[in-house]
N, C-alpha and C positions, 0 to 999 in steps of 0.2 A: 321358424327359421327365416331369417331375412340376411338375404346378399345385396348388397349396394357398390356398384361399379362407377369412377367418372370416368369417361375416353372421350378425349377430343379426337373429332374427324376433319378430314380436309377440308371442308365447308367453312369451317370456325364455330357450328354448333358443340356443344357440351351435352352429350346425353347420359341422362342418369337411367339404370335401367332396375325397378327391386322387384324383387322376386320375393313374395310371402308364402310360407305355408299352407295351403288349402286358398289361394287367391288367384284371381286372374295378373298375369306378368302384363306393365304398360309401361310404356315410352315419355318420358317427361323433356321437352327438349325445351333449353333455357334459352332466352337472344342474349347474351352475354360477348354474341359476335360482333367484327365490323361488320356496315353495312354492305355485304355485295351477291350477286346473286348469280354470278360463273364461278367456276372452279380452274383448276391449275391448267387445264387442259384448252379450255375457249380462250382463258386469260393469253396462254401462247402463240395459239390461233389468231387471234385480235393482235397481237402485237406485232406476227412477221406480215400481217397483210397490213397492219399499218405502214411498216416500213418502206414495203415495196411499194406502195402507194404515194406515200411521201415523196421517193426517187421517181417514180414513175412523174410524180407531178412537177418536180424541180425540172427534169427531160423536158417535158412536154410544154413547160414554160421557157424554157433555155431556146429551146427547137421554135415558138411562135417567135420570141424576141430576136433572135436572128434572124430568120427569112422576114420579119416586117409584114407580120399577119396585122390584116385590119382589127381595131377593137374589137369588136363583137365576137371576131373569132377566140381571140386571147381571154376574152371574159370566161369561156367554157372552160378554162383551167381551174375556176372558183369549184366545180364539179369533183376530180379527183383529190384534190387539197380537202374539201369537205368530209368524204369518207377516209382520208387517211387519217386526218384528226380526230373522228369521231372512232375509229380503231382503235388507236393512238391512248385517248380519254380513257375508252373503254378497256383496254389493258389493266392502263394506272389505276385505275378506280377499282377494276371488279364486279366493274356495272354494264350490263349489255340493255342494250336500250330498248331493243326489242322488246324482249323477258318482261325489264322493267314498266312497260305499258302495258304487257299484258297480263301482271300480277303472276309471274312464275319466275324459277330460278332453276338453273341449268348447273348442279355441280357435278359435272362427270358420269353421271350416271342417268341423265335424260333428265327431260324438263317436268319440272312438278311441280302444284299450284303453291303459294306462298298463301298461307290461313289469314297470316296476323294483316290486317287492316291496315293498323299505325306503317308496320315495316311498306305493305303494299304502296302506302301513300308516298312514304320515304323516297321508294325505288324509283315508282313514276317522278318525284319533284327532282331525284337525281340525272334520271335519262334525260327530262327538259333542258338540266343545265350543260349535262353532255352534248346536247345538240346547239342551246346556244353558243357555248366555248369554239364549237369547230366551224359555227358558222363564221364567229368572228375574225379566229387565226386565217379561216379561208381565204375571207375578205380581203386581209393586212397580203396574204402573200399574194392575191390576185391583183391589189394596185401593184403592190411590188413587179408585177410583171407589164401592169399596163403603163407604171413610170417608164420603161426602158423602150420608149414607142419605135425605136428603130436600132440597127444593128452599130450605129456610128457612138450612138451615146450609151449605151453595154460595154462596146469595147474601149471608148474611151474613161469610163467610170474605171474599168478593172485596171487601165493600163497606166494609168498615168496618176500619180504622186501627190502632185500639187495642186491646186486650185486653179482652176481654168483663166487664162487671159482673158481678158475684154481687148477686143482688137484697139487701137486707138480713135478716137476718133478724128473727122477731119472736119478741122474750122476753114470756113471759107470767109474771104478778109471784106 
């Protein structure tokens, strides 16, 4: 007697499960999944603390450009912008960077090791790029903050329409 069952689970694995007559019952799980190694539950997680992080970092960059904080202070905004991207990534993807380095995947039910090698190397070459992508947007939004070095050229960028006058100049005869 032989039973043969497919069910996909939330993971995106396909397990086949046969059961023989006088046999030992075993598990065959196929990768016929995308690559990711959260489940629905982290992927949410990752996504509203990116959010708040994002806002928290636009504040925090809003809040230096106004009061006319020195450089160096305005640079530690590259900090929050960092991790909200990499939340951000990590949602979209499915990839927790963590996990990913440490050759495990976390879908809902606790972290368990990833066997396969090939996927293991996959996940780590993925986490690398999730870290470079948020370093770079970091980057862009952290000049973005050091472009507006004071409160006058913030408010005069948002407030005003046209193209700035050049005063005239004066010729002397």
């Amino acid at each position: 007697m032989v039973w043969r069952s497919l069910a996909a689970s939330d993971n995106g694995y396909y397990v086949t499960f046969v059961i023989e007559e006088n046999a030992e019952p075993f598990m065959h799980s196929t990768a016929t999944q995308s690559l990711k190694n959260i489940g629905p539950k982290e992927r949410r997680l990752r996504l509203i603390l990116g959010i708040f992080m994002f806002i928290f970092s636009i504040a925090l960059g809003l809040y230096f450009c106004l009061n006319e904080q020195p450089t160096l202070i305005r640079l530690a905004v590259f900090i929050p912008f960092f991790f909200a991207y990499m939340a951000l990534f990590q949602a979209q993807s499915h990839i927790c960077v963590v996990h990913g380095f440490k050759g495990t995947c976390h879908i809902d039910a606790g972290p368990q090791k990833v066997e396969d090698a090939g996927l293991r190397a996959k996940l780590w070459s993925k986490s690398v790029m999730i870290l470079i992508k948020s370093a770079l947007f970091a980057a862009i939004w952290t000049l973005l903050v050091l472009a507006f070095n004071n409160r006058e050229s913030l408010l005069d960028y948002f407030s005003s329409s046209k193209p700035h006058e050049q005063p005239p100049h004066s010729t002397k005869p």
